[in-house]
C-alpha positions as CSV (number, residue, x, y, z in Angstrom):
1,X,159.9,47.6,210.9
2,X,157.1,47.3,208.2
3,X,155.8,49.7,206.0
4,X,152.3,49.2,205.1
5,X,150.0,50.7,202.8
6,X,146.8,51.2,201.5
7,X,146.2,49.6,197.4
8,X,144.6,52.6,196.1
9,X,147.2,54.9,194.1
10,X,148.0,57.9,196.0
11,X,148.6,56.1,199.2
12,X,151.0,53.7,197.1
13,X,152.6,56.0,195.9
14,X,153.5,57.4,198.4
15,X,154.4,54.4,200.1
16,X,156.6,53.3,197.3
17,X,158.3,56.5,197.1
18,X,159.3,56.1,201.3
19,X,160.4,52.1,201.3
20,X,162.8,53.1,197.8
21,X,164.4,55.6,200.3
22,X,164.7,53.7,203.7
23,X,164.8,50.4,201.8
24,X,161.9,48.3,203.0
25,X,159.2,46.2,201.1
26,X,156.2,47.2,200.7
27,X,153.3,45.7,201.7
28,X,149.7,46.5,200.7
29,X,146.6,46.4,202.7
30,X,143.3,47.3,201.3
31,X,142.1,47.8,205.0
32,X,143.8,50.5,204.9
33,X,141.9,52.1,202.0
34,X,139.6,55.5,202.7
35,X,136.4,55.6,203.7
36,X,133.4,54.9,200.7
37,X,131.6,57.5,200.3
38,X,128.5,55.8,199.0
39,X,126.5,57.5,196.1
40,X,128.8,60.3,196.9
41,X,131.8,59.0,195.8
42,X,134.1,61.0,193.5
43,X,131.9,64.4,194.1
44,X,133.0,67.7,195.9
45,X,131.3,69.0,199.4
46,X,129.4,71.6,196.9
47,X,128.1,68.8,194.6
48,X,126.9,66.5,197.6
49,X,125.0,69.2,199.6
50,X,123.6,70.5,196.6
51,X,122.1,66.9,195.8
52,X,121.8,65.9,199.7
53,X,121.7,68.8,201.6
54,X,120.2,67.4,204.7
55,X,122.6,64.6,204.5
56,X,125.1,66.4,204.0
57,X,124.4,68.6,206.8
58,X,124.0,65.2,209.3
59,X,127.6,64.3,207.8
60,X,129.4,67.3,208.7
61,X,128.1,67.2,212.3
62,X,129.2,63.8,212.7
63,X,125.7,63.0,213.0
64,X,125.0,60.3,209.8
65,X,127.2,58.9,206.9
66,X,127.2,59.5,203.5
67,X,124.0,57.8,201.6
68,X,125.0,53.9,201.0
69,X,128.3,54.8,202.3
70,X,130.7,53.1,205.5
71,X,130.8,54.6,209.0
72,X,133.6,55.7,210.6
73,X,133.4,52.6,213.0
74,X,133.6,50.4,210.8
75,X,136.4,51.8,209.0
76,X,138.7,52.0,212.8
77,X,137.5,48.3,212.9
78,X,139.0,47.4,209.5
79,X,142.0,49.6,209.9
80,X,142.9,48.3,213.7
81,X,142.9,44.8,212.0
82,X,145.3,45.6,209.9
83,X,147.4,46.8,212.6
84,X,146.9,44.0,214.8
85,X,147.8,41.6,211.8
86,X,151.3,43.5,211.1
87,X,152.0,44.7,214.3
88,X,153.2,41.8,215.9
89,X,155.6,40.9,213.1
90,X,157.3,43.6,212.3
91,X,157.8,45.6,215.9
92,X,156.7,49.1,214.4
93,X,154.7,50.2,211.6
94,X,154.8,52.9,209.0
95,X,151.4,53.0,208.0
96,X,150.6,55.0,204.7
97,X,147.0,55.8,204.9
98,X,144.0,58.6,204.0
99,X,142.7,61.1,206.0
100,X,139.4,59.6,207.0
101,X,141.3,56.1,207.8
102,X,143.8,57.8,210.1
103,X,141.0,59.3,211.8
104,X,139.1,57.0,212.4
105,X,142.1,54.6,213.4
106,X,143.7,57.0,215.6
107,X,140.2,57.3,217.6
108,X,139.7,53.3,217.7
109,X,143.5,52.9,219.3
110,X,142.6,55.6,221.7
111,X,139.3,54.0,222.8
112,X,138.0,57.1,222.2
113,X,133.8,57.6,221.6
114,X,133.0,57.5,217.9
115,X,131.0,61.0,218.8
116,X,134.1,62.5,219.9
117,X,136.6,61.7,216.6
118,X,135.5,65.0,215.4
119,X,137.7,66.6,218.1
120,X,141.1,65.2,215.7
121,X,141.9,67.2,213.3
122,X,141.7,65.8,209.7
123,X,145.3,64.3,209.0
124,X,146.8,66.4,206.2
125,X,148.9,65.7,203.3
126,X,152.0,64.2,203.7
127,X,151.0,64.5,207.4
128,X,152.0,61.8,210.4
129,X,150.6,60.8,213.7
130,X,152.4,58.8,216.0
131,X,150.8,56.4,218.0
132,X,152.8,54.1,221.1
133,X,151.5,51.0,222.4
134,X,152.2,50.6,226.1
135,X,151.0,47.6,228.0
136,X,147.8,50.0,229.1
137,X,146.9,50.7,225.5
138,X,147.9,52.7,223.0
139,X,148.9,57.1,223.6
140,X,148.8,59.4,221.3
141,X,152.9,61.3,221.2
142,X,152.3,63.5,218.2
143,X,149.2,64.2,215.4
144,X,149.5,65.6,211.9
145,X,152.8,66.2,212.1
146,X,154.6,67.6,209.3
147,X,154.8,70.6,206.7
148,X,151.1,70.3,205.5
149,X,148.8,72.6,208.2
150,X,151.3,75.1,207.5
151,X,151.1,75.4,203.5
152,X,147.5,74.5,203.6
153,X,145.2,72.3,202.0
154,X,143.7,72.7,198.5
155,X,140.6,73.3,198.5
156,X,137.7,71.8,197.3
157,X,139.4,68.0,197.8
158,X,137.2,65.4,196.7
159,X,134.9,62.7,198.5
160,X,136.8,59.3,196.9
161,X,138.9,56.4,196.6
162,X,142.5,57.4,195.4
């Protein structure tokens, strides 16, 4: 077993925080990192669609990405790589990631349409999916699992690295 994590600091830390308990190594893996958000890094929802309202818009119907920012395929793409690489090595993987990533992960595994991620419900805090690998592909056994649908999600989270 591996436990692998993306380099920017919340994910890490939480990372660090599991392997001192089950006592694994970490490794880091900046394919693993969220989504950029472009120009609209580090802002809120209310500060983007004030700013880029018609973007904005597009974004939230899956229908665009943020202005100079990645698409969603690209980060699955990035983020399956990094599962490939570990994979094989290590016989299962804790992967400590970011919502967006998960996402877009979880949908690349699956083979499922870009147009369609919308359909999985943003990962929340502290939040697991668990993903098999049979020889016919990958199934989905469980998604955002944990405590964090049912206390909620603060409000007002920001569009950024971290």
């Amino acid at each position: 077993m591996a436990v692998v994590s993306s380099d920017l600091v919340r994910a890490r830390r939480t990372a660090e925080a599991v392997c001192e308990h089950v006592g694994l190594p970490l490794v880091l893996d900046p394919r693993l990192r969220e989504s950029h958000f472009g120009q609209w890094q580090g802002l809120t929802g209310a500060e983007v669609s004030r700013t880029w309202p018609g973007e904005y818009a597009a974004w939230r119907r899956w229908e665009g990405i943020p202005v100079g920012g990645e698409d969603p395929v690209a980060v699955g793409a990035r983020a399956a790589a990094a599962v490939q690489m570990h994979l094989p090595s290590a016989g299962d993987l804790l992967l400590v990631t970011h919502g967006g990533t998960a996402r877009a992960l979880v949908g690349t595994l699956l083979e499922l349409d870009p147009a369609t991620w919308w359909r999985l419900a943003p990962l929340g805090n502290t939040c697991w999916t668990t993903l098999v690998e049979f020889e016919r592909g990958w199934r989905l056994e469980r998604h955002n699992a944990g405590l964090g649908p049912l206390l909620g999600e603060p409000s007002g989270a920001r569009l950024r690295e971290g």
